[in-house]
Backbone as JSON, one array per atom type, in Angstrom:
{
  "sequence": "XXXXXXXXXXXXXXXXXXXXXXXXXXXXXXXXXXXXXXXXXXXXXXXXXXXXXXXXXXXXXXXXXXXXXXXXXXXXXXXXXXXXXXXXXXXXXXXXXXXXXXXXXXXXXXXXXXXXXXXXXXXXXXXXXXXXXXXXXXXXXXXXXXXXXXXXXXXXXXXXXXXXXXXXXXXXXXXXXXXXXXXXXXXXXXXX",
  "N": [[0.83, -1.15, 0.0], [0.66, 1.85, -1.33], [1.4, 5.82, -0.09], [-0.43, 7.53, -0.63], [-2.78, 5.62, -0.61], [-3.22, 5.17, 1.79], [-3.61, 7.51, 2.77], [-6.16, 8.29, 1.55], [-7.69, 6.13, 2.9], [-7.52, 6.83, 5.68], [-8.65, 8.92, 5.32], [-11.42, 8.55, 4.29], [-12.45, 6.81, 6.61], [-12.34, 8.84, 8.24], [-14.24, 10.59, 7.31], [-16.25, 8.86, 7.96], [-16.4, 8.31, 10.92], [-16.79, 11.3, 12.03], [-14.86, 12.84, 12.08], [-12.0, 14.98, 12.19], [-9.32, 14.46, 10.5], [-7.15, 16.18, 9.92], [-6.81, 18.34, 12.05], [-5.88, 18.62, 14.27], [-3.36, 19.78, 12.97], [-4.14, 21.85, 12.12], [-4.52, 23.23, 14.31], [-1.91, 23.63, 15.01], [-0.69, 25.56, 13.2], [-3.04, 27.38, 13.63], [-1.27, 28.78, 16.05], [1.1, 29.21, 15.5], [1.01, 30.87, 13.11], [-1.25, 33.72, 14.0], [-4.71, 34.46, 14.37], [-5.02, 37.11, 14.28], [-3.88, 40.55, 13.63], [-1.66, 42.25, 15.04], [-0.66, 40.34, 17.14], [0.59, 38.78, 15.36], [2.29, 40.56, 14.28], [4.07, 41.54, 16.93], [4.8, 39.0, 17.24], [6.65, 38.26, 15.14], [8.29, 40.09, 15.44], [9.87, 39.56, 18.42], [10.74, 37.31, 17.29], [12.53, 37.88, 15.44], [14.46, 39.4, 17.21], [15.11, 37.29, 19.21], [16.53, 36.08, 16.48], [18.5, 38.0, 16.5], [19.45, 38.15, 19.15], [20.23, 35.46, 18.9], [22.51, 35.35, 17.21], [24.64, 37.36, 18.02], [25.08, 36.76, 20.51], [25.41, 33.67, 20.03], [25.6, 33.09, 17.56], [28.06, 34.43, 16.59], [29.89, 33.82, 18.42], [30.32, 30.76, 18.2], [31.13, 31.03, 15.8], [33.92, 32.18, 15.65], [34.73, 30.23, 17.24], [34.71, 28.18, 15.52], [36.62, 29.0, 13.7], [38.89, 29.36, 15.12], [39.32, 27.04, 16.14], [39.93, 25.57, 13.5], [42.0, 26.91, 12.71], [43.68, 26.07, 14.49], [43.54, 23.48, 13.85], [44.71, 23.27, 11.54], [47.56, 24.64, 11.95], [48.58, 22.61, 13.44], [48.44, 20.63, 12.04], [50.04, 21.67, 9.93], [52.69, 21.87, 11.52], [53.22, 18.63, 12.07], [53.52, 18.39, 9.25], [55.57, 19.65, 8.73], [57.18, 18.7, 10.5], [57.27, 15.79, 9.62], [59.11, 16.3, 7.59], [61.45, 17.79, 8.48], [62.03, 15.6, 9.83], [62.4, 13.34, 7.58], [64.11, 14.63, 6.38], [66.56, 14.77, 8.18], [67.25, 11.86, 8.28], [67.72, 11.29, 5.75], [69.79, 12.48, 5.92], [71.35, 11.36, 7.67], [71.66, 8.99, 6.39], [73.64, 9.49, 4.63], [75.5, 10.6, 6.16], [76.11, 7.99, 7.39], [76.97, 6.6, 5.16], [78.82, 8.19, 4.27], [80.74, 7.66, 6.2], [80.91, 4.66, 6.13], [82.47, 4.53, 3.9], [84.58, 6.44, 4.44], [85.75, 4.7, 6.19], [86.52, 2.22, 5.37], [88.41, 2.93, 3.2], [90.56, 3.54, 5.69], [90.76, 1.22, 6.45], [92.08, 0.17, 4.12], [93.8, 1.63, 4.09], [95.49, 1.0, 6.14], [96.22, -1.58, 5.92], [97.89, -1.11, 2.9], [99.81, 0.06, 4.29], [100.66, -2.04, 6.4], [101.37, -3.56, 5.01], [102.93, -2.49, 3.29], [105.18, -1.83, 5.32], [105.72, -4.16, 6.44], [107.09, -5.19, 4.0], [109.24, -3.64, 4.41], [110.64, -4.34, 6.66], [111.18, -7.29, 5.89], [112.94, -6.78, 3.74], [114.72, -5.24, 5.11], [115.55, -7.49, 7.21], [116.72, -9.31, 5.66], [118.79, -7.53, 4.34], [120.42, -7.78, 6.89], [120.96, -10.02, 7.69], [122.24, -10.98, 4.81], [124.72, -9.09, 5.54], [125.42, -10.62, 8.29], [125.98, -12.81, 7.13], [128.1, -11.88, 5.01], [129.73, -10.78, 6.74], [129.81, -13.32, 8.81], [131.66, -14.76, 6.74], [133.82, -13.19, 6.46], [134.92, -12.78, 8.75], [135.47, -15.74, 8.69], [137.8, -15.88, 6.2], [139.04, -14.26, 7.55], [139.89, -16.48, 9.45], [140.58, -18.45, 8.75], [143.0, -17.73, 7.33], [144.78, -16.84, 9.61], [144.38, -19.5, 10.62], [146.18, -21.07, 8.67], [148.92, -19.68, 8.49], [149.24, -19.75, 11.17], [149.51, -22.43, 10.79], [151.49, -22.67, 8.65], [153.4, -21.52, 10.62], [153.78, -23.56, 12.33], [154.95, -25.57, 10.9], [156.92, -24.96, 9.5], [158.4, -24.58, 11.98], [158.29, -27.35, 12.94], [159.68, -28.11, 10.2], [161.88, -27.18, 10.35], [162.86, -28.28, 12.85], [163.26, -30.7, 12.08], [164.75, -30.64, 9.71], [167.09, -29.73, 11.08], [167.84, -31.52, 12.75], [168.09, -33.11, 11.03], [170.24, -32.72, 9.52], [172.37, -32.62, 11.36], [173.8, -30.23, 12.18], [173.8, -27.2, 13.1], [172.52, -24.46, 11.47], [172.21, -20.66, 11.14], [169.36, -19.39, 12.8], [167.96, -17.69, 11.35], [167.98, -18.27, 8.38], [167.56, -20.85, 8.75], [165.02, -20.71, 8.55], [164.15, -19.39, 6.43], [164.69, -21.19, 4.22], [162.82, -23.53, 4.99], [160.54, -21.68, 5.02], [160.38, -21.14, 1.92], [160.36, -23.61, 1.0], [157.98, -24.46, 1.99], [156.25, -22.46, 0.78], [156.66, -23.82, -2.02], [155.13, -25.89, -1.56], [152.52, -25.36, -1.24], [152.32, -23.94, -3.56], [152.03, -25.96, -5.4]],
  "CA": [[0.0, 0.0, 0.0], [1.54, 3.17, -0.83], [1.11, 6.93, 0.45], [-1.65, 7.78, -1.2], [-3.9, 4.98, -0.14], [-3.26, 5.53, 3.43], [-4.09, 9.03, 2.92], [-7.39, 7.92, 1.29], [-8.2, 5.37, 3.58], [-7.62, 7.31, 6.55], [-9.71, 9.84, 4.59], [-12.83, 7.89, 4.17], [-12.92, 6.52, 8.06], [-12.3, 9.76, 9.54], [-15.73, 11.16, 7.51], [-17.4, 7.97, 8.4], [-16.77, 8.96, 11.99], [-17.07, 12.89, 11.5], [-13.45, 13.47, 12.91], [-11.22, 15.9, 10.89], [-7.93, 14.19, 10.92], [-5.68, 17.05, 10.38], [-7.54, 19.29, 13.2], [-4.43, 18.97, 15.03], [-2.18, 20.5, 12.48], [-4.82, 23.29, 12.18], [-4.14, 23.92, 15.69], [-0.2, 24.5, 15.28], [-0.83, 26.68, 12.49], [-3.09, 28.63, 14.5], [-0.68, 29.2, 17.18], [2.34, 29.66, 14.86], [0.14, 32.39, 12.76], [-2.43, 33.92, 14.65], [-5.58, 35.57, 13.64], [-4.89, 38.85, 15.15], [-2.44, 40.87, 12.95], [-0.78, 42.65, 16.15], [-0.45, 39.29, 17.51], [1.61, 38.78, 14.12], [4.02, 41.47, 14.56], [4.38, 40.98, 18.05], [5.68, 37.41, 17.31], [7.4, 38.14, 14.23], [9.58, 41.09, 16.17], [10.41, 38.6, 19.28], [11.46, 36.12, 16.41], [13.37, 38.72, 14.86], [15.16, 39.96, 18.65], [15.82, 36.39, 18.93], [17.5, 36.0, 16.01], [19.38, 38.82, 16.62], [20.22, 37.96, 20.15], [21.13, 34.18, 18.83], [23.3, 35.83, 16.06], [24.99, 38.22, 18.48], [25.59, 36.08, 21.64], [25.82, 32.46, 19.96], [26.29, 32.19, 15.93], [29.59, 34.65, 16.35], [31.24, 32.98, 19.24], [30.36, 29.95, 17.84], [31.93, 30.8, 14.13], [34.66, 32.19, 16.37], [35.36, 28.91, 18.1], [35.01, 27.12, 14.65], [37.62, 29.5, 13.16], [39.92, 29.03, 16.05], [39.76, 25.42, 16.09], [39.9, 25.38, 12.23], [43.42, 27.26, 12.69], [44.94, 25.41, 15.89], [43.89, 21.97, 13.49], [46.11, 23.56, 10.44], [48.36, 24.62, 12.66], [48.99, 21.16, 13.68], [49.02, 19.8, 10.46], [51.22, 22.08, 9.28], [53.63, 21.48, 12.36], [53.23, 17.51, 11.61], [54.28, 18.4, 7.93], [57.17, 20.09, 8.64], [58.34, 17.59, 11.48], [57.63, 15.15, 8.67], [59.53, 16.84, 6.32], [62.35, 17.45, 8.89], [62.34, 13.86, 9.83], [62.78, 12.9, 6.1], [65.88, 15.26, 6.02], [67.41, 13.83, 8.84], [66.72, 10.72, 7.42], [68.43, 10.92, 4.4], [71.58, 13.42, 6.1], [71.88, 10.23, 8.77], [71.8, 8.17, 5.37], [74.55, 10.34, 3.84], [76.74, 10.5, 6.76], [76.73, 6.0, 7.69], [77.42, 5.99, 3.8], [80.66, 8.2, 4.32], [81.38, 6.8, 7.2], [81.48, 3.72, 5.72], [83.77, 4.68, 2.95], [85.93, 6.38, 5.23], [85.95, 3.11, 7.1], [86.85, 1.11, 3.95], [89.51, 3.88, 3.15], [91.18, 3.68, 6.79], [91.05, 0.0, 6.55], [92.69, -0.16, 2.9], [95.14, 2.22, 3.96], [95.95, 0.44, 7.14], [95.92, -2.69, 5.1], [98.71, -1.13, 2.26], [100.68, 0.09, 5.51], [101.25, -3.24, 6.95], [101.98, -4.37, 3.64], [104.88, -1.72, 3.1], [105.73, -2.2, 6.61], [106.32, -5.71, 6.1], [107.98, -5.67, 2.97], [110.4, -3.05, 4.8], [111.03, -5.37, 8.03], [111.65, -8.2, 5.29], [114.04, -6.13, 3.4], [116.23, -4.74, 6.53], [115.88, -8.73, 7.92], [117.35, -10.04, 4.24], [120.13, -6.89, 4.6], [120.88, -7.84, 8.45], [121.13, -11.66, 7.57], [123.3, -10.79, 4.36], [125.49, -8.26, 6.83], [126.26, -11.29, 9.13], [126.47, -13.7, 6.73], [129.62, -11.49, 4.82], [130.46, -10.78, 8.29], [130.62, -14.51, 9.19], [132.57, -14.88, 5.69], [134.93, -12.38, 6.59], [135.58, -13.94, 10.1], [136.33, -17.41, 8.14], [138.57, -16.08, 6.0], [140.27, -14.23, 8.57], [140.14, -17.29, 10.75], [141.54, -19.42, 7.82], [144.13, -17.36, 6.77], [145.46, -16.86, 10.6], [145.21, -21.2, 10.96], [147.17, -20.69, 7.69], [149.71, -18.65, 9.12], [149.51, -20.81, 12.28], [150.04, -24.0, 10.68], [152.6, -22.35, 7.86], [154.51, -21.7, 11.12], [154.42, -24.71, 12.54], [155.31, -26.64, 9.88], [158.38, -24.68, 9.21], [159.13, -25.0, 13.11], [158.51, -28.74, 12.4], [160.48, -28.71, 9.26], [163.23, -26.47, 11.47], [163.28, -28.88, 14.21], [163.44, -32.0, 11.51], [166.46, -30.5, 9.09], [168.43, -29.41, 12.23], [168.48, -33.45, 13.24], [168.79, -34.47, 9.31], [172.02, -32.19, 9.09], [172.88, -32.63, 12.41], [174.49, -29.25, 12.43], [172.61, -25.93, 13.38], [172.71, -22.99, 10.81], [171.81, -20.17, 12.08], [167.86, -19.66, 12.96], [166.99, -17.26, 10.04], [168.5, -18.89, 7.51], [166.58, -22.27, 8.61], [163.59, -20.1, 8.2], [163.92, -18.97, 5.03], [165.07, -22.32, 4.22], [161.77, -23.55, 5.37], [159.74, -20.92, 3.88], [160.78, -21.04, 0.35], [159.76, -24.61, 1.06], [156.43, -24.63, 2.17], [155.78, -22.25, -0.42], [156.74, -24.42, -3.0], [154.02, -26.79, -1.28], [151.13, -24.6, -1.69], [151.71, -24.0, -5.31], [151.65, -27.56, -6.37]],
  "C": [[0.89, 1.23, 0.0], [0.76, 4.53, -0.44], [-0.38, 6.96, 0.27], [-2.97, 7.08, -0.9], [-4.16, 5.04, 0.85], [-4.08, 6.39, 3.74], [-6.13, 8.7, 2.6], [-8.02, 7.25, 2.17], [-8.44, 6.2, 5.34], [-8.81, 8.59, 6.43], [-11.38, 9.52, 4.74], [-13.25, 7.13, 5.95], [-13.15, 7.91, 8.73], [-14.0, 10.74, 9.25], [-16.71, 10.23, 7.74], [-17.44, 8.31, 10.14], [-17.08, 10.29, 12.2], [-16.07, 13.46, 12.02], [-12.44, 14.17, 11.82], [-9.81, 15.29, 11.29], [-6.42, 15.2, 11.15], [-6.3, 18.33, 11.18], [-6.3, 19.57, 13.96], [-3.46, 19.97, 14.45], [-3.28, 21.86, 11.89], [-4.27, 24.0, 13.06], [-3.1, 24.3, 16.23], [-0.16, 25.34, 14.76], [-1.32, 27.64, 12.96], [-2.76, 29.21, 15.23], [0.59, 29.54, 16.44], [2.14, 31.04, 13.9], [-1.54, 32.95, 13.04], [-3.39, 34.87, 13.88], [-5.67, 37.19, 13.59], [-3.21, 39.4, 14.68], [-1.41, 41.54, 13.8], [0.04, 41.57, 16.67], [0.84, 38.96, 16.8], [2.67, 39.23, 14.31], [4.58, 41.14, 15.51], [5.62, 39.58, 17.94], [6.36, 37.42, 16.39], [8.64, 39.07, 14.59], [10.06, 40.12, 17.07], [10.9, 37.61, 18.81], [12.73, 36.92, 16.36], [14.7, 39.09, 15.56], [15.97, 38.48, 19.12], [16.93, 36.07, 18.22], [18.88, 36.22, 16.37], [20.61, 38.59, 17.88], [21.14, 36.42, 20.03], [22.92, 34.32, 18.09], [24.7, 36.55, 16.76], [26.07, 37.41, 19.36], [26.05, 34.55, 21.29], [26.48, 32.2, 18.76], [27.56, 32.86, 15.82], [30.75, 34.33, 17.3], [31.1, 31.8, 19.09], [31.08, 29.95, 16.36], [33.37, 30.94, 14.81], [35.83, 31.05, 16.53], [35.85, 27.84, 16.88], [36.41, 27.31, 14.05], [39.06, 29.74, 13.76], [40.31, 27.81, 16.07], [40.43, 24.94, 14.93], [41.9, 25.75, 12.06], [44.13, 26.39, 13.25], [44.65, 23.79, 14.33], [45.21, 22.45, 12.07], [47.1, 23.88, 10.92], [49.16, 23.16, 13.14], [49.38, 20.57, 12.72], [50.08, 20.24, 9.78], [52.93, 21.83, 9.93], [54.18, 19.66, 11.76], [53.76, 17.8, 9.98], [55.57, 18.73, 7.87], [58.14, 19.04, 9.73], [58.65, 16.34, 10.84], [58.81, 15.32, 7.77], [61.31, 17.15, 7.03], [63.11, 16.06, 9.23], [62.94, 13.16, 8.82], [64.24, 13.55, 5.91], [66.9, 14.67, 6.92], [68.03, 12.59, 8.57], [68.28, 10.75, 6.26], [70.23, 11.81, 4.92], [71.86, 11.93, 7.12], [72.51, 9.06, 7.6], [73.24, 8.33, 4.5], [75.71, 9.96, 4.58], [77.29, 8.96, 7.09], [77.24, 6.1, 5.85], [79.16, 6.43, 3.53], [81.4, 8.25, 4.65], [81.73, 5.6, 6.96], [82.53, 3.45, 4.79], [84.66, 4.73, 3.5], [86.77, 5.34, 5.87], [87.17, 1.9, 6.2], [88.52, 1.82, 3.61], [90.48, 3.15, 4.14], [91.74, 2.3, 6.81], [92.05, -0.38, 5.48], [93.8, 0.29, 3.34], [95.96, 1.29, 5.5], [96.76, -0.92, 6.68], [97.64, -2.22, 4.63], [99.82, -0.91, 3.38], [101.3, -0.95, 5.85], [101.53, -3.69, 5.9], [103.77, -3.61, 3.47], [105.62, -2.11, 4.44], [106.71, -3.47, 6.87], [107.5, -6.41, 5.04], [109.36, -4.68, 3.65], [111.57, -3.85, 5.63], [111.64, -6.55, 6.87], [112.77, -7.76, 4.85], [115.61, -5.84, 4.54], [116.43, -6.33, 6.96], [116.87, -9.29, 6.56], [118.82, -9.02, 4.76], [120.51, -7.13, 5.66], [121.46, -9.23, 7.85], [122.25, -11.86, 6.55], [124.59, -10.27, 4.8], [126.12, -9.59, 7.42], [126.67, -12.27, 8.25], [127.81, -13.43, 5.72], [130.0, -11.25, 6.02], [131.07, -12.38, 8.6], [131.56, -15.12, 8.02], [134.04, -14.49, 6.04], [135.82, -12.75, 7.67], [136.06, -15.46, 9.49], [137.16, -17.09, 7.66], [139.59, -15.97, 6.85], [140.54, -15.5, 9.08], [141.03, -18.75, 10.15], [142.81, -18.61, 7.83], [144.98, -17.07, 8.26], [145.69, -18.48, 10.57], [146.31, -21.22, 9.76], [148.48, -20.88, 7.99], [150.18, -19.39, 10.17], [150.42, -22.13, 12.2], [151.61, -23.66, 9.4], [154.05, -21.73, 9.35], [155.1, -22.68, 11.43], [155.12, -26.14, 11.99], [156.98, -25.96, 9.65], [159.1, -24.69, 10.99], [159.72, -26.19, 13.24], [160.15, -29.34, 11.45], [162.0, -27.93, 9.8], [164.05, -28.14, 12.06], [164.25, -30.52, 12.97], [165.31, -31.38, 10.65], [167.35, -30.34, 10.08], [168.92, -30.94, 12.66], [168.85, -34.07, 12.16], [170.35, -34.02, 9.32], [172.91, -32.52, 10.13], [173.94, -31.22, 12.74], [173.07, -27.86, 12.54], [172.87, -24.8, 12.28], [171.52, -22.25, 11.65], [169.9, -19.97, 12.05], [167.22, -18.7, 11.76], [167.67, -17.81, 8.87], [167.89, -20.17, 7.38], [164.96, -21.39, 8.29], [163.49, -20.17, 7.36], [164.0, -19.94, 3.84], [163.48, -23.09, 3.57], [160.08, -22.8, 4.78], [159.51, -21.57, 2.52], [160.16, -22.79, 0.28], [158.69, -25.02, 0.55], [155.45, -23.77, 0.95], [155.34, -22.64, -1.56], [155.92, -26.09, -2.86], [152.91, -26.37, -1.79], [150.63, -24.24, -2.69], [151.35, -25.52, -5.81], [150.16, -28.28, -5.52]]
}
């Protein structure tokens, strides 16, 4: 059943009983515009004073309040944008600086790195020249140490060969003369 039949139906009972259904909404109308045109004004000025006083005392400290709030919320937002927006810079300068911090890192390490490398090859170097050093050193001590047993044994051999011709001849010449003797000898050992 739609509108319309309602309306009808409610229509046709209310003149079968003799009741005016919209009697009621007569009776707001007559109290909202009255028969009495003073009446009228009357209530259309105290509307009016209303207004005025709603307009006065409520709708501009209420736009007020909206236009205050309306600020403090952009205000905020705009704060939140920029703390965003700082955040993001941070962000990316924190990003900047671990990146050339890490280079540096890499750097410090490389160079630390070639360091002990030269370092090493230095220490090797001076240990090779130290080790060559003693080892002509201990050269130099052999020959010396040969050419004194040499010397040693080229005496005693001509003491030897002294002591022996003095008993082959059985006579003594004198002591440099068996030397030289002796010498000229042993010499003629060493070449052959």
């Amino acid at each position: 059943m739609n509108l319309i039949e309602k309306l009808n139906l409610i229509t046709c009972v209310s003149q079968e009983t003799g009741d005016d259904p919209f009697a009621s909404l007569k009776e707001i109308g007559n109290k909202i515009i009255p028969n009495d045109i003073w009446a009228f004004i009357v209530q259309l000025l105290a509307t009016a004073i209303l207004v005025f006083i709603l307009a006065k005392f409520l709708v501009k400290p209420a736009k007020k309040f909206i236009a205050a709030r309306k600020e403090y919320i952009a205000n905020n937002l705009n704060e939140a944008e920029e703390k965003n927006r700082l955040a993001e810079e941070n962000l990316h300068n924190s990003e900047e600086i671990l990146k050339k911090s890490r280079q540096e890192s890499k750097q410090i390490i490389e160079s630390a790195r070639e360091n002990a490398v030269s370092e090493k090859r230095r220490i090797v170097d001076e240990t090779k020249k130290e080790v060559n050093s003693m080892r002509d050193n201990a050269f130099q001590e052999i020959e010396s140490e040969r050419y004194k047993m040499r010397e040693e044994l080229k005496n005693e051999v001509i003491d030897v060969a002294i002591l022996a011709a003095t008993q082959v001849v059985d006579r003594n010449l004198n002591d440099e003369d068996n030397r030289k003797i002796v010498s000229d000898f042993v010499r003629k050992g060493d070449k052959n």
